[in-house]
C-alpha positions in Angstrom: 6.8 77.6 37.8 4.7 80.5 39.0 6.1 83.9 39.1 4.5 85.6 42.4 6.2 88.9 42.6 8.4 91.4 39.5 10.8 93.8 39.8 9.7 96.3 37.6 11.7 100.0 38.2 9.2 102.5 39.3 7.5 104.7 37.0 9.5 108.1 38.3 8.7 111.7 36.9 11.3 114.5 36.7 9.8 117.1 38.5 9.9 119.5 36.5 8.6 118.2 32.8 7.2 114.6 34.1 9.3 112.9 31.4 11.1 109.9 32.7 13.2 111.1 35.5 17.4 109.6 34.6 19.0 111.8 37.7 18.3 112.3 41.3 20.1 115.3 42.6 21.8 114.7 46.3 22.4 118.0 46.9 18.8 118.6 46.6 18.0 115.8 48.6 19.9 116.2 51.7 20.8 119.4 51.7 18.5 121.6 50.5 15.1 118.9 51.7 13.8 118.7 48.3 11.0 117.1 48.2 11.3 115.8 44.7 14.8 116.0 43.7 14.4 113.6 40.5 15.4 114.9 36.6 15.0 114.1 33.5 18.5 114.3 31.4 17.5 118.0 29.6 15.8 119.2 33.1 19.0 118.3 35.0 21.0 120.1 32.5 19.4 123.7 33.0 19.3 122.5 36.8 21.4 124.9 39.4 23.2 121.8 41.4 26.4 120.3 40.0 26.7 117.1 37.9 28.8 115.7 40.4 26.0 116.0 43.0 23.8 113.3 40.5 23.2 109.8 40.4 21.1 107.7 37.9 17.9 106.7 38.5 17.9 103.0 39.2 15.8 100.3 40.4 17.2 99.8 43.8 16.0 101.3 47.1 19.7 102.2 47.3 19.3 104.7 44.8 20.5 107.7 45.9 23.1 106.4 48.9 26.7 106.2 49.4 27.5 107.0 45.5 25.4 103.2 45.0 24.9 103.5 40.9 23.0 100.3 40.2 
C-alpha cells in the first residue's frame, strides 16, 4: 500500500498574534469582507464580533458555511 495524497489541516494563523488560529469569525467574513477573519482562542476573546458569530477551525473546505462544525 502506497499512500499518494494526506489530509493534513492547514497551518492557519490568527490574524492578529499568528498563534494557531481555533475560530473564524462569520460576521467578519461576510459581512464586514474581512480579509482574514481567523482567531486564536485569547485573540477572539478581546475580538468585537459575538461568540455566536464563530465557528472552529477545521479541516474541511466547509469550514466556515451553513453552521458546518467539522
Amino acid at each position: 500500500v502506497e499512500v499518494v495524497a494526506r489530509n493534513d489541516p492547514p497551518e492557519i494563523p490568527c490574524s492578529i498574534c499568528g498563534e494557531p488560529a481555533t475560530e473564524i469569525c462569520l460576521e467578519c467574513l461576510y459581512e464586514k469582507d474581512v480579509e482574514d477573519p481567523f482567531f486564536c482562542d485569547a485573540c477572539f476573546e478581546k475580538h468585537e464580533c459575538d461568540e455566536e458569530m464563530s465557528l472552529p477551525v477545521v479541516n474541511s473546505p466547509r469550514m466556515g458555511q451553513c453552521a458546518y462544525m467539522g
